[in-house]
N, C-alpha and C positions, 0 to 999 in steps of 0.2 A: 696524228697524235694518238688516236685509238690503236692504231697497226704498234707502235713505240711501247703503249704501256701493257698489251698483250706481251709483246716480246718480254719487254721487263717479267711480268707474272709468271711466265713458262721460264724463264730462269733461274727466280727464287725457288717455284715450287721442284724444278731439279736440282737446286741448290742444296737441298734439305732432305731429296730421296737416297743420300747412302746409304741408310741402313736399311731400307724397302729393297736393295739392291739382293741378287737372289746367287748364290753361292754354287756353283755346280762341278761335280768332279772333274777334273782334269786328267791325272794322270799318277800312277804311284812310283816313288824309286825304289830300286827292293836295296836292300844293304843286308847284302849276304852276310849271316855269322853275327846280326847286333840283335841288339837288344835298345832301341833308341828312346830317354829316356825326353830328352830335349834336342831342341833345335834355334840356331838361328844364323841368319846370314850377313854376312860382312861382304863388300866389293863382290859382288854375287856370287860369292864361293858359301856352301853351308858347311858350319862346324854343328856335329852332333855329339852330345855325350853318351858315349856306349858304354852300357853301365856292365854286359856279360864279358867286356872285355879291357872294363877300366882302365880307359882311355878317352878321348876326346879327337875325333874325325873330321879332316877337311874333305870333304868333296866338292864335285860339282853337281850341276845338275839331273846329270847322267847319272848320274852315282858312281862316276870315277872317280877313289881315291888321292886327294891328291897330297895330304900328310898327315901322320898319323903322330897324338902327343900321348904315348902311352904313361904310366905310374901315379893315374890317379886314381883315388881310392871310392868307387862308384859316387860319378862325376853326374849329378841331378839337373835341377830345369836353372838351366845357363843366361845370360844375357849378355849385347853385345851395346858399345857405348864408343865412339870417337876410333872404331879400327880394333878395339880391344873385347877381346872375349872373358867373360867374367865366370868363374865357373865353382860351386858349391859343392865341398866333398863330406857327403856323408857323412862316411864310415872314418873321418880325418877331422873333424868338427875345423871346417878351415874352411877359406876362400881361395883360389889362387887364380891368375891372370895371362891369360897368351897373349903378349904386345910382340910383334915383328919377330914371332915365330921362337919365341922365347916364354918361358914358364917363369914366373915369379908369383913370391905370396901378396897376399891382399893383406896389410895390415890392419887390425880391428883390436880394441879396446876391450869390447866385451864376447867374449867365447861364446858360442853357440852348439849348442847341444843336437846333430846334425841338421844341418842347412839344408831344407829344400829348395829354397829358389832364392834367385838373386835379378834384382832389377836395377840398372843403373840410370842416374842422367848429369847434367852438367851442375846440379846443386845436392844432390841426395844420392843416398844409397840405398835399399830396404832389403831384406833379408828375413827368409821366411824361417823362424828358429822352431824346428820341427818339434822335439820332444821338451823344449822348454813352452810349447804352445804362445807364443808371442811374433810379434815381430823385431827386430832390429833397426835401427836407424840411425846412419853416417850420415851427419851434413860436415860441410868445413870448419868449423866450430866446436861441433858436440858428435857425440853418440850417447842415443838412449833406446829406450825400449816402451812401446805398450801392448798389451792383451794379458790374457790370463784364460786358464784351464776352465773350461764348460760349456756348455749346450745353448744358453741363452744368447740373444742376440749380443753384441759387441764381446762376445767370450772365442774361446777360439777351440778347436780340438785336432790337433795335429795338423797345422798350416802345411802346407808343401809349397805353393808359388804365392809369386807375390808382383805386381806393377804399380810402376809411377804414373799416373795421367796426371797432370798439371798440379794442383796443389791437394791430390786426392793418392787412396794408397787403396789397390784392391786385390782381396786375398783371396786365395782358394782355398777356402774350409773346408779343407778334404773330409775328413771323416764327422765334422757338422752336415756332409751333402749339400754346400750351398757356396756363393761366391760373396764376403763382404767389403763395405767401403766405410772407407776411413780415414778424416781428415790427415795428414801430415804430422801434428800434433796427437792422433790416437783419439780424437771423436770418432765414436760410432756416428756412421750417417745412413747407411742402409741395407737391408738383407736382399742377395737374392735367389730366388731358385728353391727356397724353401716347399714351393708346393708342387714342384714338376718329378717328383721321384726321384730326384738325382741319388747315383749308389755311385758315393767317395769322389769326389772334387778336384781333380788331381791339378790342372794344366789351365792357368789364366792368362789372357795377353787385351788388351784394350786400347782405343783410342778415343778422339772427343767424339766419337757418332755412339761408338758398341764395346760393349763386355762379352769374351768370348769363354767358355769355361768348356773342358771334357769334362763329359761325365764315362768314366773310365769301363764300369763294371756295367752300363747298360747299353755301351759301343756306340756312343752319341758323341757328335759338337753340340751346344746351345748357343745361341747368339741373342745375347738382352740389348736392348737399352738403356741408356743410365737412368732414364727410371725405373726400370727392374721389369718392363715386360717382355716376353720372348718373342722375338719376330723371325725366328730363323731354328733348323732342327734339322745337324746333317748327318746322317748315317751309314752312305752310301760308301763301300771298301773300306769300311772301320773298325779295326780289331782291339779292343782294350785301348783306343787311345789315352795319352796319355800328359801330351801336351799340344798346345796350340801357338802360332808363330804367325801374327801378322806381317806382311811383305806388299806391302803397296794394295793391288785388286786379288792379289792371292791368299791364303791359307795354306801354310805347311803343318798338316798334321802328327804326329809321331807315335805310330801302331808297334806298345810294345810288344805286342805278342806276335805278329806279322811280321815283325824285323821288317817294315817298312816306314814312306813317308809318302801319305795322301796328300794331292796337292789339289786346293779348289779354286776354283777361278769366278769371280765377277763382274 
């Protein structure tokens, strides 16, 4: 009985060590000639938006091109949903969609004054509306919007990304230096990174253990907790990153200045 409920306890307590789990470089792909602004991968191929050549790249993990969607007009932090690539065009105040190697627009309600990010899932949309400082939000139903311009907590100042975790919405206050959360409905619920020096917020991605955010201009990952403490700080082969790409035990990160993608492993 004792040997039974030992076992049990060394389960739970590894049950609950993902985010203690420790991140270590693995490997970079170089992608000659980009400029990679995002990343993410579908059937293990990764689409990247290359924004110095506006367009949006399949490769592999080699970094062999395998197709290339050029005419979009610098294509930002992307997201991927049921096979489909979802992709936010700047300089095009648009959405548009790669499904089965085909380009079509995203239809939306409310115009966005350029898109930084886009995060999809099976009930929501969200949409990081960059120079309107808000967010966007498609459900089946509705489209609406919350935030507004400024510095104070639940205010926003040039969002660029944006993620769905379960009934929670968390941005990357680029130029607040910080990552917020925010109910589905636009309750503020918490700041974070506000005291780690972050310089410009750029690239968010999250699950139910961790929040992962570049801090772009001081060549860092951070990796919080959804309580907002830092347990992780990776810096190693990081050039201006600029977004971050959970993939299972890995990290794809995307070095816009390196025209590369650091890949971490845990």
């Amino acid at each position: 009985m004792k040997i039974l409920i030992s076992a049990l306890l060394i389960i739970i307590v590894l049950s609950g060590c993902d985010t203690n789990k420790k991140y270590l470089f693995d490997k970079t792909i170089d992608l000659n000639g980009m400029n990679p602004i995002s990343s993410v991968i579908v059937d293990d191929q990764i689409f990247i938006s290359d924004s110095k050549n506006n367009r949006i790249v399949e490769i592999n993990e080699n970094g062999k091109i395998i197709k290339s969607y050029p005419g979009f007009k610098r294509p930002m932090h992307i997201s991927a949903f049921q096979g489909k690539v979802f992709i936010p065009e700047y300089l095009n105040d648009s959405i548009k969609i790669i499904e089965n190697g085909k380009t079509i627009p995203f239809e939306l309600s409310i115009i966005p004054s350029a898109p930084g990010g886009i995060d999809v899932n099976n009930k929501l949309t969200a949409i990081a509306d960059f120079y309107n400082h808000r967010i966007i939000i498609k459900s089946k139903n509705d489209t609406y919007t919350f935030g507004k311009k400024g510095h104070k907590v639940g205010e926003l100042f040039y969002p660029t990304d944006v993620k769905i975790v379960n009934d929670k919405i968390v941005i990357a206050d680029a130029y607040n230096n910080r990552v917020q959360i925010f109910s589905v409905e636009g309750k503020f619920l918490k700041a974070i990174g506000e005291k780690d020096n972050i310089k410009v917020a750029t690239g968010v991605d999250a699950d139910e253990n961790k929040i992962i955010v570049t801090d772009s201009e001081n060549s860092r990952v951070l990796i919080y907790n959804w309580e907002g403490t830092k347990i992780a700080e990776l810096t190693q082969n990081l050039k201006y990153p600029i977004d971050v790409t959970i993939n299972g035990d890995k990290l794809f990160v995307c070095n816009f200045h390196a025209g590369n993608i650091a890949i971490f492993q845990n």
